[in-house]
ZAKOLDO-220861 format. One record per residue (C-alpha): residue number from 1; x, y, z. Coordinates in Angstrom, 2 decimals. Each point is the difference from the previous one (the first is absolute). Last residue first. Example, Ala and Ser with C-alpha at 12.3 -4.5 7.8 and 13.67 -1.06 7.14 Angstrom:
% residues 2
tordo:east:north:up
2:13.67:-1.06:7.14
1:-1.37:-3.44:0.66
% end
This chain:
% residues 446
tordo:east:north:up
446:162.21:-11.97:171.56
445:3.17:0.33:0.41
444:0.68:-3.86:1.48
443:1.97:-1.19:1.92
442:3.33:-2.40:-0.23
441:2.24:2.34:-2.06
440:1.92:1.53:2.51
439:0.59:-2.39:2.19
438:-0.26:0.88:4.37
437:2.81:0.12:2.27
436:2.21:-2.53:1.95
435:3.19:1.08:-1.73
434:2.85:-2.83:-0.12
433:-0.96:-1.36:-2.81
432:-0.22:3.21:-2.09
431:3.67:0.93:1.05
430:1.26:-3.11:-1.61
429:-2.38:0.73:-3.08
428:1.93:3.61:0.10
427:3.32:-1.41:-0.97
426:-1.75:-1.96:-2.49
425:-1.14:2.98:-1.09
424:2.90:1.71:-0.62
423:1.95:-3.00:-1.72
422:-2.79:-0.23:-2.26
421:0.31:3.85:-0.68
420:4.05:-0.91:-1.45
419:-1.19:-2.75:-2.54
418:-3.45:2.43:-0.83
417:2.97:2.40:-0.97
416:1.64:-1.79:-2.00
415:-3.77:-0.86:-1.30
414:-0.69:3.15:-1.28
413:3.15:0.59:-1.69
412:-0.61:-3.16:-2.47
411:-3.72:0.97:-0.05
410:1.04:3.78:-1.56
409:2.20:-1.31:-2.46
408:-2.06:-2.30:-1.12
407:-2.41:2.76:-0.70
406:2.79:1.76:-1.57
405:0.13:-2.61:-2.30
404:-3.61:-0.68:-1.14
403:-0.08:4.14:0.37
402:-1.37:2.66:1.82
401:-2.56:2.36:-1.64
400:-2.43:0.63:2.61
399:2.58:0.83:2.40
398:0.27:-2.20:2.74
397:-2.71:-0.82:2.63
396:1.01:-1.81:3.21
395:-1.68:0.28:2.92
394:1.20:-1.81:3.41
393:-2.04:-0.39:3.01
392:1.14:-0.50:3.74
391:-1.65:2.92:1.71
390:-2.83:-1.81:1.10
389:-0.16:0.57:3.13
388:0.18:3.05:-0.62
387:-0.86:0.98:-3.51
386:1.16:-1.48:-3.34
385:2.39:0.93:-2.82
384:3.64:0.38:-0.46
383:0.80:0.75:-3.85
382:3.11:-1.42:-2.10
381:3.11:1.26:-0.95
380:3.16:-2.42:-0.92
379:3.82:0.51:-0.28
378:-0.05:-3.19:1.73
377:1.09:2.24:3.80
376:-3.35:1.56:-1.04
375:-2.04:-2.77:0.04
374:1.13:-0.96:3.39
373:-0.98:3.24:1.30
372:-2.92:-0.36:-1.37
371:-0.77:-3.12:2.09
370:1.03:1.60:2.72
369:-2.67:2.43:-0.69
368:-2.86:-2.60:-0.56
367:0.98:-1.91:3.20
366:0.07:2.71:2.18
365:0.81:-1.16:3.28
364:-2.21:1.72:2.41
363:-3.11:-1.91:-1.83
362:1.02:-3.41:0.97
361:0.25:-1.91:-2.85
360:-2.92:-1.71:-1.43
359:-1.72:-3.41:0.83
358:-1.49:-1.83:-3.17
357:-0.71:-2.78:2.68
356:1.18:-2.67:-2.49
355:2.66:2.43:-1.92
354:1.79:1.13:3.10
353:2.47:3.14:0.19
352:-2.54:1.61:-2.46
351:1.47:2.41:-2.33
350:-2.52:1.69:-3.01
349:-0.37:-0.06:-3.20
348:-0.89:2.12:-2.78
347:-0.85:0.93:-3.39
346:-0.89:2.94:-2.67
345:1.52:-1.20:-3.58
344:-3.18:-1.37:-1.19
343:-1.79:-1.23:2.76
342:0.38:-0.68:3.85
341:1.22:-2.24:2.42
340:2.79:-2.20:1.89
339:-2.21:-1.35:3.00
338:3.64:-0.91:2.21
337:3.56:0.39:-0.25
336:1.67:-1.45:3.25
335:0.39:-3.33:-1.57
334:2.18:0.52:-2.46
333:0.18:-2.17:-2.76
332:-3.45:-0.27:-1.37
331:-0.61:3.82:0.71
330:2.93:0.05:-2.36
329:-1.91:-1.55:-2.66
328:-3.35:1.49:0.61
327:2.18:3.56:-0.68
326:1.48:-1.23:-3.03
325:-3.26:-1.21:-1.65
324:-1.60:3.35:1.61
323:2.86:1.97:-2.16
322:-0.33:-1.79:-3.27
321:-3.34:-0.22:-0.03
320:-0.16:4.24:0.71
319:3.06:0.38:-2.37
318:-2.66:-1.25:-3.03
317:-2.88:1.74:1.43
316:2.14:3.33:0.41
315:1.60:-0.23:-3.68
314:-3.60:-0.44:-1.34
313:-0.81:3.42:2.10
312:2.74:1.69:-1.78
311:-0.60:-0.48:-3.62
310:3.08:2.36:-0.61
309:-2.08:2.18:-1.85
308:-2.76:0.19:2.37
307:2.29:0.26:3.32
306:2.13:2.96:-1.71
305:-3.29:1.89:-1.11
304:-1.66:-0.46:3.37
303:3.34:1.97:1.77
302:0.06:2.50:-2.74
301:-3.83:0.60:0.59
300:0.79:-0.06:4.31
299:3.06:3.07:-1.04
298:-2.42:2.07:-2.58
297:-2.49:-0.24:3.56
296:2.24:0.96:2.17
295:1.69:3.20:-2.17
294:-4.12:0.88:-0.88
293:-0.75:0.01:3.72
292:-3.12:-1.31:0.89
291:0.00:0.74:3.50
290:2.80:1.94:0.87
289:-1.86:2.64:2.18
288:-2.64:-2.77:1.79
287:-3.17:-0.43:-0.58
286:-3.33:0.45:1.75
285:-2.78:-2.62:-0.77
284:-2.30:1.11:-3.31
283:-2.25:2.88:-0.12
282:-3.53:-0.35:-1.86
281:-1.68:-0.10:2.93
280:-2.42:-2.65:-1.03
279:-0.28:-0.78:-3.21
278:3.98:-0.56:-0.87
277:0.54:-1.03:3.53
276:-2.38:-3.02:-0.81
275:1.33:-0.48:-3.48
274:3.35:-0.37:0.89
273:-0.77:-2.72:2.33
272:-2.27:-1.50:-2.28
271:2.92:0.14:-2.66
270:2.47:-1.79:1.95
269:2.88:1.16:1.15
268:3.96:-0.66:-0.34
267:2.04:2.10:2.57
266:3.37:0.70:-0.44
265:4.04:-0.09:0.89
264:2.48:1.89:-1.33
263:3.60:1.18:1.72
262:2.27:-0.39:-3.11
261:2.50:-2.69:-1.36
260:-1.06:-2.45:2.33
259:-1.77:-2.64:-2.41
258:-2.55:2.60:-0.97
257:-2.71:-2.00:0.51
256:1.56:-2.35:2.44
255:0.24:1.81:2.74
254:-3.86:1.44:-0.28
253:-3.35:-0.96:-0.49
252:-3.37:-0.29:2.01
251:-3.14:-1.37:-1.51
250:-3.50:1.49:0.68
249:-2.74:-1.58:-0.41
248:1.07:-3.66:-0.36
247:-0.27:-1.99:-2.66
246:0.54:-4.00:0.48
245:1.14:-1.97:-2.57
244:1.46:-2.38:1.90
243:3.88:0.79:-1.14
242:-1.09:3.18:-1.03
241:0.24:0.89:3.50
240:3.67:-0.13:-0.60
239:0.17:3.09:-2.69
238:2.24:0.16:-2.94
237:0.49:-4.07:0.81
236:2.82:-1.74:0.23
235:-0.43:0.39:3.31
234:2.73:3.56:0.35
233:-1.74:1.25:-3.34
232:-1.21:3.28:0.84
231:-1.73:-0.48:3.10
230:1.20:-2.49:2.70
229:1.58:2.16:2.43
228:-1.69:3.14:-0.22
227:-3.63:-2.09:-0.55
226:-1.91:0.90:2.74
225:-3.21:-0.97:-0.92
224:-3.05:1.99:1.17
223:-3.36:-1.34:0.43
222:-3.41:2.18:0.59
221:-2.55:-0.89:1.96
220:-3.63:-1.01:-0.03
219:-0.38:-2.78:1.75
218:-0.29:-2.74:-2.74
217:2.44:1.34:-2.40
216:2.72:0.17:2.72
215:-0.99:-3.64:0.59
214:0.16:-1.16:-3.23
213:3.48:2.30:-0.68
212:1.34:-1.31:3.22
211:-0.76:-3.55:-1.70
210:1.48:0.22:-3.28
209:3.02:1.67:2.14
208:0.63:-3.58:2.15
207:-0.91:-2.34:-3.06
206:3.12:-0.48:-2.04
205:1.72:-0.98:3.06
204:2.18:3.03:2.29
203:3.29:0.58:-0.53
202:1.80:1.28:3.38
201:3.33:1.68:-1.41
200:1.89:1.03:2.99
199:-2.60:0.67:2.89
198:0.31:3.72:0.27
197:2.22:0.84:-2.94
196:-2.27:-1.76:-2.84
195:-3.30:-0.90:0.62
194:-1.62:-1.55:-3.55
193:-3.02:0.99:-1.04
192:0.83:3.25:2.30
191:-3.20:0.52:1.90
190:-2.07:3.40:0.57
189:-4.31:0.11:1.41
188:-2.26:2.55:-0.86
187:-2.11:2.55:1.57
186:-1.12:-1.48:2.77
185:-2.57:2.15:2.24
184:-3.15:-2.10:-1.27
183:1.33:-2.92:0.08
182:0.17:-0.30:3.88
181:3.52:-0.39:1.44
180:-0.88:-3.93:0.92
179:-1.69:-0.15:-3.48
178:3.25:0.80:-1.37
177:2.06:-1.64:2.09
176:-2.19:-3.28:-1.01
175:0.50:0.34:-3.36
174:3.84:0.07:0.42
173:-0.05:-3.26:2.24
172:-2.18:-1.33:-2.54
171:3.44:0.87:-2.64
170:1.96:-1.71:2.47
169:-2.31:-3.36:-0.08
168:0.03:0.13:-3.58
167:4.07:0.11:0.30
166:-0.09:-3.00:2.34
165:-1.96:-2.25:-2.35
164:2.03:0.65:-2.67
163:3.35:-0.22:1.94
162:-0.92:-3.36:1.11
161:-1.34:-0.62:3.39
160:0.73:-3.52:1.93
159:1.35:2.06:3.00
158:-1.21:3.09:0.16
157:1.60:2.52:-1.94
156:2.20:2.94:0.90
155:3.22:-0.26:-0.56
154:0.46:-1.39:-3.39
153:-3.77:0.97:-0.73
152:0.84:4.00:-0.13
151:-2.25:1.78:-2.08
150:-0.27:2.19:2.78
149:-2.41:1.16:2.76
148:-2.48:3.11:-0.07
147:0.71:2.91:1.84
146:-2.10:2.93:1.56
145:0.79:3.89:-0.99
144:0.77:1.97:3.53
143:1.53:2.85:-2.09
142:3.40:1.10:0.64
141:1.33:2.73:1.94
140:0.15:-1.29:3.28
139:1.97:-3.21:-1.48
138:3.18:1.61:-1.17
137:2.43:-1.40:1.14
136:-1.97:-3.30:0.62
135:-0.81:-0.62:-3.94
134:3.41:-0.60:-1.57
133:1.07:-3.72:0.91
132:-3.98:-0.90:1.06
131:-0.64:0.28:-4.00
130:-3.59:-0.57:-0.50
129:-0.29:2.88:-2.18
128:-3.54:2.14:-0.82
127:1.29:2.50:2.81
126:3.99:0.03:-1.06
125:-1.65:1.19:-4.12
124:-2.16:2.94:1.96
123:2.67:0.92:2.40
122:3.06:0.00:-2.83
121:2.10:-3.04:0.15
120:-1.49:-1.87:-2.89
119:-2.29:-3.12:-0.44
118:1.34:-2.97:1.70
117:-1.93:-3.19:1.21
116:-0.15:-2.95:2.78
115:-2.71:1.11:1.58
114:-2.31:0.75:-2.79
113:-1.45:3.22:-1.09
112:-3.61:1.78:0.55
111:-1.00:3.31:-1.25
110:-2.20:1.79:2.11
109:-1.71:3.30:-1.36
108:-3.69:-1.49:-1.06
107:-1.95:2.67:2.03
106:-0.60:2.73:-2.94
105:-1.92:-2.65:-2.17
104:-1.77:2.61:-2.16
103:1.58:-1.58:-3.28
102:2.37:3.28:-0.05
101:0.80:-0.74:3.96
100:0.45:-3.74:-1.34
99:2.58:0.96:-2.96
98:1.75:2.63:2.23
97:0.74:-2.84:3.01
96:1.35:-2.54:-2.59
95:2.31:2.91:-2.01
94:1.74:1.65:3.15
93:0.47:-3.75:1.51
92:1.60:-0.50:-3.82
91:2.09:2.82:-0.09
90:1.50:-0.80:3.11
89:1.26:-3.36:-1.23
88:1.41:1.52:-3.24
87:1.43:2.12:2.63
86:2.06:-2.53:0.89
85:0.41:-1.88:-2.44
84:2.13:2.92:-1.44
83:-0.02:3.67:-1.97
82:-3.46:0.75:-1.33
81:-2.03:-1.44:-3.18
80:-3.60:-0.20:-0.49
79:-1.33:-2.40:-2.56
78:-3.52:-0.35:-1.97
77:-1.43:-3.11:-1.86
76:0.50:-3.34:2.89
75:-3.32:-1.42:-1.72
74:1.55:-3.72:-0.33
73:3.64:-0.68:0.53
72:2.74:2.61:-0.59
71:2.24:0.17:-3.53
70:-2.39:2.26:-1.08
69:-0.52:2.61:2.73
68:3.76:-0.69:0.53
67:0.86:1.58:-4.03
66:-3.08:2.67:0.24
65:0.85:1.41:3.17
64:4.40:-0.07:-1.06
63:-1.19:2.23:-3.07
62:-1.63:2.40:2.00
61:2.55:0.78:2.26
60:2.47:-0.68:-3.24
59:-2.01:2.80:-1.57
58:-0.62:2.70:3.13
57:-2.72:0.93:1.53
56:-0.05:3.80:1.48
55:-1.11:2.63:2.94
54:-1.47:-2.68:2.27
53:2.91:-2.34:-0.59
52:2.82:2.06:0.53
51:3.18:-0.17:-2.86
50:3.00:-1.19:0.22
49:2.88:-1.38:-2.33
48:-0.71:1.64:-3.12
47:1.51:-0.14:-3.47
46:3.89:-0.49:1.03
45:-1.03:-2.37:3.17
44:-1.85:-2.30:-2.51
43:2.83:-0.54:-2.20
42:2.18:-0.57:2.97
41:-2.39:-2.81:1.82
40:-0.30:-1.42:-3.55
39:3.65:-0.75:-0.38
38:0.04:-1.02:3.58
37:-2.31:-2.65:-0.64
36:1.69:-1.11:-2.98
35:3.05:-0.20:1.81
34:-0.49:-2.58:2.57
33:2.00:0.69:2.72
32:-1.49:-2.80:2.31
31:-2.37:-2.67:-0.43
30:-3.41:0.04:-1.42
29:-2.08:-0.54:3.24
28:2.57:2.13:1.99
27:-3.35:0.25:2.97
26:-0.08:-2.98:1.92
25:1.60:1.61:2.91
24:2.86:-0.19:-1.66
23:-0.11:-2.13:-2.88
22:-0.30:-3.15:2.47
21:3.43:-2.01:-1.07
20:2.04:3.49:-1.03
19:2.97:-2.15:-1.17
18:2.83:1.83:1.87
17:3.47:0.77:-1.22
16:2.66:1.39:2.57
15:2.21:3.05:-1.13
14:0.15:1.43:3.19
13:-2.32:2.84:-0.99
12:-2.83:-2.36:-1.05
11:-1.10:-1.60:-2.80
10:-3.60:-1.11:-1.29
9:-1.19:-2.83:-1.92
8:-2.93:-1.30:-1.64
7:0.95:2.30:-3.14
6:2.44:2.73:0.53
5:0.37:1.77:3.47
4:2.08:3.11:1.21
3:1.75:1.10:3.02
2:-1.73:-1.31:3.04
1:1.31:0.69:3.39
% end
């Protein structure tokens, strides 16, 4: 049980120290019990903590619009704010089919994910996600929305393809899932610029979104970024589409923005979108009760006041070298660490118990949570990622505002326990041999 955190690390009721290696779920973006943030978090709570949307705005409401309106690439001018990704994710769907009923485009209602993707465990969110781990509870009530593949080259290339090549070949795929669906019933398509729980950090080349946006463009329908993960300075970045300079329509937020201190997440729009519900109906997508908050939206302008004072995002570009030049070096070392990836201070590996073939661990065993495990026994926490049978990836995203030292810190623990997970899968290697059954990793998603 947790009793109380300071900084990158948190403590538990045993006394043990833990250096809180993925921020949670990649949420504590400023650290623990900073007291700023709680500072304003009380002032606001003594003028007004709540108030509905649809009887009253609210100044930080309206204040936190204007600050991510222009912090965000492009046209993204208006904001909607509820409580998670998750229903940032449902927000959206509500948004894409709305805009095209108000454009007179009432058949456009698909929207199209990836399948190897995560967008929220409510039914709308589960039904854009490629995420086999989650889906089959509940598959009877989610929509039949088609998949594209992955920016995924390490596994799924042909041979003598380079990631470029590969990633132009995924975002066809995408094209082609469109046209197989019939453009004219697809409302938009969703991808994460960088997949984070579902595939464990899968960073596409500069020219993967650059092209969904062409091709979006081209047919007619809208994109959405899910940005949870990566938004709000995780990249080094404020937003990681900005990375190619590609605008989306709408732009999902959350985790990040207000580092964990409060339940926030958003929508970023752009103004054609607005526009379109603004001279059609004139009613905007439904809501939700604590959407817009003025006590969640003081605590996200706290949160963006801390990270531009303390020139946070040149902290996480300095860290992020640090950390991939410490991760390439142990994937030197130890040769069941594999494709270390990712940007900033978002990254992650995954086991292979053979580099040549690239072949995994057998699902059953759980590489990634064994691997956590491991971590943990180092006074370490990091994220299992990936999907069976690929359930062997590793994220690792510490607070935003981890040090040179603390970063050491982290790599020194990191690879005790990469010393005791080598032992593991050399272990399962032996069992490897002995199995007569197919590679993963030898086809092809596409």
């Amino acid at each position: 049980m947790v009793t109380h955190g300071r900084g990158v690390y948190l403590y538990d009721s045993a006394g043990l120290q833990y250096l809180d290696g993925c921020s949670g779920a990649m949420t504590a973006n400023i650290g623990h019990g900073v007291e700023e943030v709680a500072e304003a978090m009380k002032a606001q709570s003594c003028r007004v903590a709540f108030t509905y949307r649809t009887q009253f705005t609210n100044v930080p409401a309206e204040a936190l619009a204007r600050r991510l309106t222009d912090l965000a690439p492009g046209d993204l001018d208006w904001a909607f704010f509820v409580n998670s990704g998750s229903e940032a994710s449902e927000f959206a769907i509500r948004t894409a089919v709305s805009y095209w009923r108000e454009r007179g485009l009432p058949g456009k209602v698909k929207v199209l994910g990836r399948n190897i993707s995560y967008h929220g465990m409510t039914m709308g969110a589960l039904s854009m996600s490629g995420h086999a781990a989650r889906r089959p509870d509940y598959g009877p009530l989610l929509h039949a929305f088609s998949f594209a593949p992955p920016a995924y080259a390490y596994r799924f290339a042909q041979p003598g393809e380079n990631e470029e090549a590969y990633a132009l070949r995924a975002a066809q795929a995408f094209e082609d899932a469109i046209r197989n669906e019939d453009p004219g019933t697809v409302a938009a398509v969703i991808v994460e610029p960088i997949v984070g729980a579902a595939g464990g950090v899968l960073t596409p080349p500069a020219s993967y979104l650059s092209r969904l946006r062409e091709i979006c463009d081209r047919l007619n329908v809208l994109l959405i970024i899910d940005e949870v993960i990566t938004g709000v300075g995780r990249t080094g970045d404020w937003f990681a589409s900005s990375y190619e300079n590609v605008v989306p329509d709408l732009l999902l937020i959350g985790k990040g923005l207000s580092a964990g201190y409060s339940p926030v997440a958003g929508v970023l729009l752009r103004g054609h979108v607005v526009e379109a519900l603004r001279e059609g109906s004139g009613v905007a997508p439904f809501g939700h009760t604590f959407s817009g908050n003025p006590l969640g939206a003081a605590t996200c302008l706290a949160v963006l006041d801390f990270m531009e004072r303390r020139n946070v995002l040149a902290n996480v570009r300095q860290r992020g070298k640090q950390l991939k030049e410490g991760l390439l070096s142990l994937a030197a070392r130890y040769h069941c660490m594999a494709d270390v990836r990712g940007r900033g201070l978002l990254w992650g590996f995954e086991f292979v118990t053979d580099q040549e073939s690239k072949q995994a661990p057998d699902p059953a065993l759980g590489a990634a949570n064994t691997f956590v495990q491991e971590c943990l026994a180092q006074g370490l926490i990091v994220y299992p990622a990936g999907i069976a049978p690929l359930n062997n990836a590793v994220i690792l995203s510490p607070p935003l505002v981890i040090s040179k030292e603390e970063t050491r810190v982290l790599l020194a623990k990191l690879e005790e326990a990469l010393r005791a997970m080598e032992h593991h899968v050399e272990r399962w290697a032996a069992v490897d041999d002995s199995r007569s059954g197919s590679r993963v990793g030898s086809g092809s998603c596409l």
